[in-house]
Each structure stands twice: as structure tokens, then as C-alpha cells.
C-alpha positions as CSV (number, residue, x, y, z in Angstrom):
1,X,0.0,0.0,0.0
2,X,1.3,3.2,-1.1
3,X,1.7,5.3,1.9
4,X,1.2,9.1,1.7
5,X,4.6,11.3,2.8
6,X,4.0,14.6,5.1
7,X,5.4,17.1,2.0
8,X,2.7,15.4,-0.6
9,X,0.0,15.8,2.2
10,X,1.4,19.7,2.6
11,X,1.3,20.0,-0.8
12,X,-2.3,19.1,-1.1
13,X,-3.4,21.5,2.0
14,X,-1.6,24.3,0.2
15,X,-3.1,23.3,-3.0
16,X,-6.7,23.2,-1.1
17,X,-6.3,26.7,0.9
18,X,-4.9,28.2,-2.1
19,X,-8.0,27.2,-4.1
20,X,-10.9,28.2,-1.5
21,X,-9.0,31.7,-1.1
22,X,-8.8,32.3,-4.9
23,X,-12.6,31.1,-4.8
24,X,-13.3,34.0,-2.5
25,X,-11.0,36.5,-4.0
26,X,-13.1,36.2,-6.9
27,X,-16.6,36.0,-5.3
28,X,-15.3,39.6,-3.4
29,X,-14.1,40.8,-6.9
30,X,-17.0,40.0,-8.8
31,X,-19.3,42.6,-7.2
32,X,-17.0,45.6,-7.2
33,X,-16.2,45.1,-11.3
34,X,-19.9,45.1,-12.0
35,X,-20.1,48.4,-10.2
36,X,-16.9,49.9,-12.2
37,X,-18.5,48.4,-15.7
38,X,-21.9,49.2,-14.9
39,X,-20.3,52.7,-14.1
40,X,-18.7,53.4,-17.2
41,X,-20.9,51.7,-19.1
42,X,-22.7,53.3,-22.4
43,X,-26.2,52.1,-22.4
44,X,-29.0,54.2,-24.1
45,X,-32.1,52.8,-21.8
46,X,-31.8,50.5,-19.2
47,X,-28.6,50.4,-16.9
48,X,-29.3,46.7,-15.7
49,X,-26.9,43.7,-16.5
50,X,-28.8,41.0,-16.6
51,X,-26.3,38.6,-17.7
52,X,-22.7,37.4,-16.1
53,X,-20.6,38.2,-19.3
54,X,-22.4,41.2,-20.9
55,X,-22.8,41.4,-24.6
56,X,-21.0,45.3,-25.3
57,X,-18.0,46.3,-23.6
58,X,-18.3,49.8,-24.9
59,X,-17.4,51.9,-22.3
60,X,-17.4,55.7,-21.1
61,X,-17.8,58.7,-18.5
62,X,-21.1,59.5,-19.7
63,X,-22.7,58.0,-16.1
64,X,-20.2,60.7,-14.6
65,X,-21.7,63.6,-16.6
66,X,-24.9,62.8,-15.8
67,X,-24.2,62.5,-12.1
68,X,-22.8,65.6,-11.6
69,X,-25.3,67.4,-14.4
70,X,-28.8,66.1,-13.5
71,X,-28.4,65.6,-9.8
72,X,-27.1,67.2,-6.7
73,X,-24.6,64.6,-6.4
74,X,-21.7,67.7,-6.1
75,X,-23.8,69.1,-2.8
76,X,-24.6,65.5,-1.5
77,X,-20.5,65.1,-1.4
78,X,-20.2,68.4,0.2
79,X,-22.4,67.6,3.0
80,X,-21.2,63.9,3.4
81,X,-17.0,65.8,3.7
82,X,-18.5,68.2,6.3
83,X,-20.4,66.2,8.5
84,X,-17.6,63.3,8.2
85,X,-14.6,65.4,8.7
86,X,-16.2,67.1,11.5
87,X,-17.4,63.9,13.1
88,X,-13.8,62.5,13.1
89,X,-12.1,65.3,14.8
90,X,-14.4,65.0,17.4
91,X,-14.6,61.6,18.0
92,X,-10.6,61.3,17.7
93,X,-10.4,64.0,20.5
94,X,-12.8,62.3,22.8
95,X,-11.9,58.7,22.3
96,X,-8.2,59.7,22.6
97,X,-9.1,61.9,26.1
98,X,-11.0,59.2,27.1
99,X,-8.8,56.6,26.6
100,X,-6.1,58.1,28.1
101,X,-7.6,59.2,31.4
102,X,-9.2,55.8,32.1
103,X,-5.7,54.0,31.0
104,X,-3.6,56.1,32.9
105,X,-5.6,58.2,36.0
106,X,-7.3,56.2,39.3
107,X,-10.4,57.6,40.6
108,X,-12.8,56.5,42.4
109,X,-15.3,54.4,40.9
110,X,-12.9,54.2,38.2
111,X,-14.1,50.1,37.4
112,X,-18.0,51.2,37.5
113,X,-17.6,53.8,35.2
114,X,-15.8,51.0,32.6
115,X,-18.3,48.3,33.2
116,X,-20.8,50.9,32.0
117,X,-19.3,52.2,29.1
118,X,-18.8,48.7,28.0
119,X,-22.9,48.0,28.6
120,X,-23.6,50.6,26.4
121,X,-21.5,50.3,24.1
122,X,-23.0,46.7,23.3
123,X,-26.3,47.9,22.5
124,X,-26.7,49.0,18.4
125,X,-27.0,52.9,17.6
126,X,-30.3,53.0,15.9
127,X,-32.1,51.4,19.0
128,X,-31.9,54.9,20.4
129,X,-33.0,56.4,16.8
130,X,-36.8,57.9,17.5
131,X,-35.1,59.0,21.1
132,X,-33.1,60.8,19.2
133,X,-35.3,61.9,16.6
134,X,-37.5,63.5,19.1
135,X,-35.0,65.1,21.3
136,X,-33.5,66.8,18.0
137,X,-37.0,67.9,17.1
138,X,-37.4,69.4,20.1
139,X,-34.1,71.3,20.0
140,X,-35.3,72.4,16.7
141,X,-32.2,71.0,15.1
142,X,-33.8,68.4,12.7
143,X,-32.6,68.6,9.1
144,X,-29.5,70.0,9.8
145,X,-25.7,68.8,9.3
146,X,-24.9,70.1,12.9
147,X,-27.5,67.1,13.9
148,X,-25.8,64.5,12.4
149,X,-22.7,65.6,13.4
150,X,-23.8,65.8,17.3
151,X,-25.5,62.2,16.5
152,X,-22.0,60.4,15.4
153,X,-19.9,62.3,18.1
154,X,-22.2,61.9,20.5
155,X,-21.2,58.2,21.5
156,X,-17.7,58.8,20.5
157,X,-16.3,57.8,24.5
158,X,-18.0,54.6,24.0
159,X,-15.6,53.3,21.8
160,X,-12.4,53.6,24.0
161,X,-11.5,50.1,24.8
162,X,-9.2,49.6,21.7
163,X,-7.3,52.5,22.3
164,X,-7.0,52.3,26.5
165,X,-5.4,48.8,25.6
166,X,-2.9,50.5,23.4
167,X,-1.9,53.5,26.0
168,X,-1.9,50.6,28.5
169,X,1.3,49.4,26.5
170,X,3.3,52.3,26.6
171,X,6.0,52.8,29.9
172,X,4.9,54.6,32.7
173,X,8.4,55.5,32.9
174,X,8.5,57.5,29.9
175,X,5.8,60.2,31.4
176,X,7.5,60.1,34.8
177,X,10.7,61.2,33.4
178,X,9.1,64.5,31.5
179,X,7.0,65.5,34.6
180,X,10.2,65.0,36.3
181,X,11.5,67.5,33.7
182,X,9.0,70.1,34.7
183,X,6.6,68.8,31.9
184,X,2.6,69.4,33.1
185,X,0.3,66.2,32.2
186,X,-1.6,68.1,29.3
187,X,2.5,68.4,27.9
188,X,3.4,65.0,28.6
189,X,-0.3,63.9,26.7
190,X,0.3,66.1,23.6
191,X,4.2,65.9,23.4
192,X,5.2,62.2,25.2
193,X,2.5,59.9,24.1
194,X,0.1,61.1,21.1
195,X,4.2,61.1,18.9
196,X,4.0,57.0,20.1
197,X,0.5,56.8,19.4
198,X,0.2,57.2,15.7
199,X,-1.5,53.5,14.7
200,X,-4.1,53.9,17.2
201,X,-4.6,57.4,15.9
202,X,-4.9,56.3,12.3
203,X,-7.0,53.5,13.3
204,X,-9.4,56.1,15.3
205,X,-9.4,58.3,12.8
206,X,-10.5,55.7,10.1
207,X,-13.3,54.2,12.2
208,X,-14.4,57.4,13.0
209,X,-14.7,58.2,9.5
210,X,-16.0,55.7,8.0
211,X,-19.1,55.4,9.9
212,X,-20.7,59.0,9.2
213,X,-19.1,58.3,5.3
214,X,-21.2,55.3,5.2
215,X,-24.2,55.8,7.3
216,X,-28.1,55.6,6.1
217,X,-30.2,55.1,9.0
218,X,-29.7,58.4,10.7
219,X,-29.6,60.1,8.2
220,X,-32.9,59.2,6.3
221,X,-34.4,59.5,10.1
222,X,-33.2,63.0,10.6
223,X,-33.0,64.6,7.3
224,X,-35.6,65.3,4.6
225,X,-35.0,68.4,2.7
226,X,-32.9,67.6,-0.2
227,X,-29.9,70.1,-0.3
228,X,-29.0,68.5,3.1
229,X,-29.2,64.9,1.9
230,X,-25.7,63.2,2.3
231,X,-24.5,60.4,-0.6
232,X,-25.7,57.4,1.0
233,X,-29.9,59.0,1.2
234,X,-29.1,61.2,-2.1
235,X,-27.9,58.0,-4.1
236,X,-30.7,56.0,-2.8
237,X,-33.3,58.8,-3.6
238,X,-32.0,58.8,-6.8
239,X,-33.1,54.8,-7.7
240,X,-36.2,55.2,-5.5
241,X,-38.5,57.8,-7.1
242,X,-41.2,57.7,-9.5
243,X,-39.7,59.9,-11.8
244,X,-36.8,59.1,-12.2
245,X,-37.4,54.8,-11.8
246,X,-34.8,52.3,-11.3
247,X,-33.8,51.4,-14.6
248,X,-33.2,54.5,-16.1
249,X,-30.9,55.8,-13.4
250,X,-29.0,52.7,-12.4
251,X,-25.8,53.4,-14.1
252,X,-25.5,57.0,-12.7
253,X,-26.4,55.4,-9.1
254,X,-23.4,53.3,-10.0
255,X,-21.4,56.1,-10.6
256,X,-21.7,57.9,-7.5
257,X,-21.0,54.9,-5.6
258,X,-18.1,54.2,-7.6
259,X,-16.7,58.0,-6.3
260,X,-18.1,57.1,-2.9
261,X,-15.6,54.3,-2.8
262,X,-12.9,55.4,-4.4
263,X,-13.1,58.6,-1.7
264,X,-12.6,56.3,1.1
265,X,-10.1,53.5,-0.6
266,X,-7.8,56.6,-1.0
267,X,-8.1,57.8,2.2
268,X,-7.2,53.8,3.8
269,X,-4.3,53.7,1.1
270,X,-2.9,57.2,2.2
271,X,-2.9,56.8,5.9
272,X,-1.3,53.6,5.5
273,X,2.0,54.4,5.3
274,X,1.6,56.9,8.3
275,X,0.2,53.8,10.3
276,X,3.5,51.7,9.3
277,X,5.2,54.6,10.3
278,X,4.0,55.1,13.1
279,X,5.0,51.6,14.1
280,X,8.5,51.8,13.3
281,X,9.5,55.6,14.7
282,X,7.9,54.0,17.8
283,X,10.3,51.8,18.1
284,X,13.1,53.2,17.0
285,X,12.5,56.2,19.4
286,X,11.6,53.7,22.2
């Protein structure tokens, strides 16, 4: 009986991961290249692709044109840059406040205050949406950008935990030695740790971006008037009106998410040499 040697049965495990991951590289593929062809494609009625392998591959920017001719896609974008960009600089500053004073001060009901945090935290953001809804009507801040940005900033401390555990790695020594040195504990914050705190930074700063880029819930709770509508409600608008109808403005839908996603795959790629950086001036200056 032949028997079977361990490289031959590593060979055929190798052969079998490699496989299933090429399976679901192209199953993740497949749905971002019918966006980009549907995106550029040239069709004169229906935008649809009813078929795998499509029968014209005649492509252009037309969809583009349209996007930025027949809609408010331009003013969607606008709002969607203001109320992210805002929401990120304020969720950055609290979660890294946050962080900080639970990793490093002790206070008195110091555990409490985690264990509740981390409750909250657990629960899902739009199980508090009519709550909200109401208690911005009643402010009289309803379709406004300055809602949603108070809505995504608002639970900003409950997402600490990640970035405690990373200030929870970094030597006490190191701040002892600059207030030593005369240096107060808002210096030692901005000038000791945040420099050794780049990845967690980055990775706050992504999070916290992505989530007011991306969101639809809120927003189609909150806002109604159409020159606040962000991307995510002014794209889905666009497919979901009578007038307009799906069909005919599928491809320009397409479009728009096609810019959507390109805006936030360039922002990942960019920071992501400033995240390996970060890694490796850490050390070195460590």
C-alpha cells in the first residue's frame, strides 16, 4: 500500500487553501467590477446587466456627466465631507481623552464607570433612533448637518477600549521622566504619548470616519430636505423615485458609488504608510 509522505500531504493542503482563497477572492471581486463596468458603461435605456458576461463592452464617462449634471450629487458630497470630517475630529479627540484618562488616572469608581461604558457600548446605535429623533426635534435642530454631526460624536467615548489597551502598552516610565522634567500632564499627553500613538490614531481616525461616510439610518431619520441629503440617502433617492425609476438611473447610481468608494479606498491607502510609520518611529524612538 502506497503510503502518503507529510510534503505530498502539505502540498495538497496548500493546494486546497490556495483554491478556497482564490474562490473568495473572486466571489469579493466580482461585485465591485460590476459596479466599475456598470459605471462606465454606455447604455441608451436600461442600466441593468442581466447577464454574467455582458454582450457590449463599450465603455465611457457619460454616467459621470450625468451624475454631476442632473443631480445634486456635487452638494450630496459636500455635505457627506462636512459632517464626516467634522465627526472625526471630534470623535478622535474624545476617544483619545477618554482613553487616556481611564488607562492612565485612578479615581474612584474608576471600574464602575468602565463596566458601564462597555454596557452601552454593546447595545446597536439605531435602537436609540426615535429617542433621538425627538429630542433633535425638540431642539429644533432636525434637518440639519450640525445634527448628524452631534448624532456620530455623541457616543464617541464609547468606543475607547481599543485605544486604552494601546496606551496601556506604553512605559509609565516614559511620562514620569518629563514630569520630572517640569513637563505638566496636558504636555506629557500632547508631546510624550500622542508622537508613540500614531496607529491607534490612524485607526481612530478611520473608524471614526467611515461610519458617518457610510451611514443611512440616521440620516434618512433626521434629514428630509434635499440640499441636506448626504451620498448614502441622495444616491438612494435617486433609484427610488417615480420619476426618475430604477432602470433609467441605475448606471448613474453606479457612478456615485463608484466616487463614494474610491473617496474612502484613498483615504485607507494614504494613511497607510503613516500607520507603518508610526509603528516603526515607535520603536526606534523607544
Amino acid at each position: 500500500m502506497m503510503r502518503i509522505t507529510q510534503k505530498t500531504r502539505t502540498r495538497v493542503m496548500d493546494f486546497t487553501i490556495y483554491t478556497l482563497l482564490s474562490i473568495l477572492g473572486v466571489a469579493w471581486v466580482l461585485p465591485i467590477a460590476y459596479l466599475l463596468y456598470t459605471a462606465f458603461r454606455v447604455t441608451p435605456s436600461t442600466g441593468i446587466i442581466n447577464t454574467l458576461i455582458p454582450e457590449d463592452l463599450e465603455l465611457g464617462i457619460g454616467n459621470f456627466v450625468r451624475l454631476f449634471r442632473d443631480t445634486d450629487f456635487a452638494v450630496w458630497l459636500k455635505n457627506t465631507l462636512i459632517v464626516s470630517f467634522s465627526s472625526c475630529a471630534i470623535t478622535t479627540a474624545f476617544v483619545l481623552m477618554v482613553s487616556y484618562a481611564i488607562s492612565r488616572l485612578r479615581f474612584r469608581f474608576r471600574k464602575s464607570v468602565i463596566n458601564i461604558l462597555l454596557v452601552l457600548g454593546m447595545f446597536p446605535g439605531f435602537m436609540s433612533m426615535i429617542a433621538v429623533y425627538f429630542i433633535l426635534k425638540a431642539m429644533g435642530l432636525t434637518n440639519s448637518l450640525l445634527a448628524l454631526i452631534l448624532v456620530y460624536s455623541g457616543s464617541a467615548a464609547l468606543s475607547y477600549y481599543i485605544c486604552k489597551g494601546f496606551f496601556d502598552t506604553i512605559p509609565r516610565a516614559m511620562e514620569e521622566a518629563a514630569i520630572l522634567e517640569g513637563a505638566s500632564q496636558p504636555i506629557v499627553f500632547l508631546r510624550v504619548i500622542l508622537p508613540l500613538a500614531k496607529p491607534i490614531i490612524v485607526y481612530t481616525i478611520l473608524t471614526s470616519f467611515i461610519s458617518p461616510w457610510c451611514d443611512f439610518i440616521f440620516v434618512n431619520t433626521i434629514i428630509s430636505e434635499r440640499d441636506k441629503y448626504t451620498v448614502s440617502l441622495g444616491l438612494y433617492k435617486l433609484i427610488n423615485t417615480e420619476k426618475s425609476g430604477f432602470n433609467e438611473n441605475f448606471t448613474v447610481f453606479c457612478a456615485g458609488a463608484s466616487i463614494v468608494g474610491a473617496i474612502i479606498v484613498t483615504l485607507f491607502m494614504s494613511l497607510q504608510s503613516y500607520y507603518v510609520e508610526g509603528i516603526t518611529g515607535g520603536a526606534v524612538k523607544g
